[in-house]
C-alpha positions as CSV (number, residue, x, y, z in Angstrom):
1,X,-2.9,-21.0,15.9
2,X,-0.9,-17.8,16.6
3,X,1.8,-16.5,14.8
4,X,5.8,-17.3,15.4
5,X,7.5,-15.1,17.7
6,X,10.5,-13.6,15.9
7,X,13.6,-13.8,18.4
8,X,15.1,-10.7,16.9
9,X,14.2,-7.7,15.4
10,X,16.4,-5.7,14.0
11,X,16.2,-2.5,11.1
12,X,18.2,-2.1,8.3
13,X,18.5,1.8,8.1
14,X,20.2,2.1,4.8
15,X,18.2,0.1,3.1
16,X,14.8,0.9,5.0
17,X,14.0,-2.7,5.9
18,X,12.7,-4.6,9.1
19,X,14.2,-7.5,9.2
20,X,12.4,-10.4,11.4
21,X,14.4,-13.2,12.5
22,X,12.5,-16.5,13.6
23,X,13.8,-19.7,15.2
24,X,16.3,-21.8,12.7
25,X,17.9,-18.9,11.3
26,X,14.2,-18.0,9.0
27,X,14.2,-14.5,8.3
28,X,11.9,-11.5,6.2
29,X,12.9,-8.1,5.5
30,X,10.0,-5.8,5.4
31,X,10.2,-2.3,4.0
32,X,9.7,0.3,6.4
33,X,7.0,1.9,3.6
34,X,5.4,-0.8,3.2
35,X,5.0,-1.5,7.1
36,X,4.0,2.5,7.1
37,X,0.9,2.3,4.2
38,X,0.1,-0.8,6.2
39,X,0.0,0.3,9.6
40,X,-2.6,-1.3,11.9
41,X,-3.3,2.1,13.7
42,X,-7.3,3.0,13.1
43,X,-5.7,6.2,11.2
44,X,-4.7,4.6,8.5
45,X,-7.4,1.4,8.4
46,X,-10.2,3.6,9.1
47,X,-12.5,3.1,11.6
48,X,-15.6,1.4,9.9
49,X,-13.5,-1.4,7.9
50,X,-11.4,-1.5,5.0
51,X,-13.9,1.0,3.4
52,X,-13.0,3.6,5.4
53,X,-9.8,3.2,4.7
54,X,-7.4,6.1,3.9
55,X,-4.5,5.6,1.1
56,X,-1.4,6.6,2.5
57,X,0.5,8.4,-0.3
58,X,4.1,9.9,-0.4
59,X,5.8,7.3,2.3
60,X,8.5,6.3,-0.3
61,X,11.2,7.0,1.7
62,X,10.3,6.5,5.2
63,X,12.5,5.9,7.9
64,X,11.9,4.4,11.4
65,X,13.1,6.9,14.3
66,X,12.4,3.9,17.1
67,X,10.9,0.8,17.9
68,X,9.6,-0.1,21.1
69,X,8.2,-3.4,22.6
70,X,4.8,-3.5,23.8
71,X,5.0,-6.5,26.1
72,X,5.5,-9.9,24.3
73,X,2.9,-9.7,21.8
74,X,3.8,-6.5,19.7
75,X,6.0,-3.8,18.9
76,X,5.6,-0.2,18.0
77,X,6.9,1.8,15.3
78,X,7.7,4.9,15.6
79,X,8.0,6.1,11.9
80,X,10.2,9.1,10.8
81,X,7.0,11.2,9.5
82,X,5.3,11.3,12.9
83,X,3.4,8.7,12.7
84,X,3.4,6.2,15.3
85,X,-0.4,5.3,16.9
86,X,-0.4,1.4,15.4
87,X,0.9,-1.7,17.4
88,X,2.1,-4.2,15.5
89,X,1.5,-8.0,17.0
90,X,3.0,-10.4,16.4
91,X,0.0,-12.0,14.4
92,X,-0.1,-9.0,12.4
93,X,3.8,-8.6,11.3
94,X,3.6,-12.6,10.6
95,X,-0.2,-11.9,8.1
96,X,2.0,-8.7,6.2
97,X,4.8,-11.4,5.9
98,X,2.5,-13.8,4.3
99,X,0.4,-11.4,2.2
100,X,3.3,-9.0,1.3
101,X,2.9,-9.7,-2.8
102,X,-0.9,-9.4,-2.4
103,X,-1.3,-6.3,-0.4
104,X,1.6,-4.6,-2.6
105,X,-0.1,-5.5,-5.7
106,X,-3.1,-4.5,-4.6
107,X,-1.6,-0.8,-3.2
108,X,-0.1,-0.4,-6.2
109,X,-3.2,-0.6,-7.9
110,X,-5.3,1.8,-5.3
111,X,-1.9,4.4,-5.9
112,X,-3.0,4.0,-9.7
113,X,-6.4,5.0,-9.5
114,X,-6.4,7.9,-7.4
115,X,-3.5,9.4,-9.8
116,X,-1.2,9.4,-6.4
117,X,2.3,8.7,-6.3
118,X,4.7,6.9,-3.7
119,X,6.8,10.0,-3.7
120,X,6.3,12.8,-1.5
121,X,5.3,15.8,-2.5
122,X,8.0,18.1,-3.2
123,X,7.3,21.7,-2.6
124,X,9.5,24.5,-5.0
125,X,9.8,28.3,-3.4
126,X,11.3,31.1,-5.1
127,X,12.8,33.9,-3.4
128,X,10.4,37.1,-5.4
């Protein structure tokens, strides 16, 4: 069985949220970070499998610069950091839907163990 079809999409800017909209007024909001550390582009999955996989750190406060529809079975985001190689079905924005606690929880954790942080990296420079 394949996934709903939202009938609108529509992004939240202030508050950094996708928001899906299904049939009977059913709607999820999903951050634009977490959408960015779990893109579906091979670049952020890996190429091998999940082992290959690499952390995205820093994406905290990513923004969405566009969105695009890739014929009626995905759209593309085209994040504020550059990034924009994954397409995101509709199979796959329904899955980060349904797993959102999960896959949080568990990119929390990964965050954790490599002592890396949500935040970007913030770079001081003094004048000499």
């Amino acid at each position: 069985m394949s996934a709903p079809i939202p009938i609108q999409v529509h992004y939240h800017k202030q508050a950094r949220e996708l928001e899906l909209i299904y049939e009977d007024d059913v709607s999820f909001r999903l951050s634009v970070e977490y959408l960015r550390v779990f893109s579906p582009s091979a670049e952020v999955r890996g190429h091998g499998g999940p082992e290959s996989a690499t952390l995205q750190v820093g994406k905290k406060d990513v923004g969405l610069a566009n969105i695009s529809r890739v014929g009626r079975y995905a759209i593309k985001l085209h994040f504020d950091d550059g990034h924009d190689s994954g397409l995101y079905s509709w199979d796959t924005l329904y899955e980060l839907i349904q797993h959102r606690e999960a896959n949080w929880a568990d990119y929390l954790k990964r965050l954790e163990e490599a002592g890396a942080s949500r935040e970007a990296l913030s770079i001081e420079i003094k004048q000499l």
